[in-house]
N, C-alpha and C positions, 0 to 999 in steps of 0.2 A: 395286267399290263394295259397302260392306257394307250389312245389310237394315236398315230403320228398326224400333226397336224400341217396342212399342205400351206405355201407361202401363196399365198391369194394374186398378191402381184403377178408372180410367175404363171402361176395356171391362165390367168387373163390373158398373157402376152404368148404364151403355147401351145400347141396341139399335139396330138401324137396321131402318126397316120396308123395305119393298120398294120404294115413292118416294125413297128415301136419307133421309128423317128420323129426326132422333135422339128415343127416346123416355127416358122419365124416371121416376121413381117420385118422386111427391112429399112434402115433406118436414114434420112436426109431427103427425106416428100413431104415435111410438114410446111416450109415455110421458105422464104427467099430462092423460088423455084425461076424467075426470071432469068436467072445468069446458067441454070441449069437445060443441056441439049435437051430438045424433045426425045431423040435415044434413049438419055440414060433414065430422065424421066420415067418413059414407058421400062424401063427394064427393071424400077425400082418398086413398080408394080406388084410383081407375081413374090409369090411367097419364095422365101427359102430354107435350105436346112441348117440346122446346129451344129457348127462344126463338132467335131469326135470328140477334140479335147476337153470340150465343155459339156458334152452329153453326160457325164456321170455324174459335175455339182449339179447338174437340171432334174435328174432325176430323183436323186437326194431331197431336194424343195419339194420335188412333186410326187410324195410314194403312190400316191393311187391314181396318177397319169393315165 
């Protein structure tokens, strides 16, 4: 049987910490950040998690996470 092969895009955009959660970099800090508060700015920073309902197609893409 041959090896499952991982979505290359996916694994770039994810991590999995040490509890098996997928983390995320989130999204609306690449461009037109003028009209955006320094708040949410800074808050747009820090990584976040996968939500639940999507953790099992993430893992699906990525069997060897």
């Amino acid at each position: 049987m041959q090896k499952m092969k991982t979505k290359k895009s996916a694994a770039k955009r994810f991590k999995v910490t040490g509890t098996g959660k997928l983390v995320r970099n989130k999204a609306y800090k690449r461009h037109i950040l003028t009209k955006k508060s320094t708040k949410r700015k800074r808050g747009l920073r820090h990584a976040g998690l996968v939500d639940e309902t999507q953790v099992k197609t993430m893992k699906r893409i990525m069997p060897y996470a």
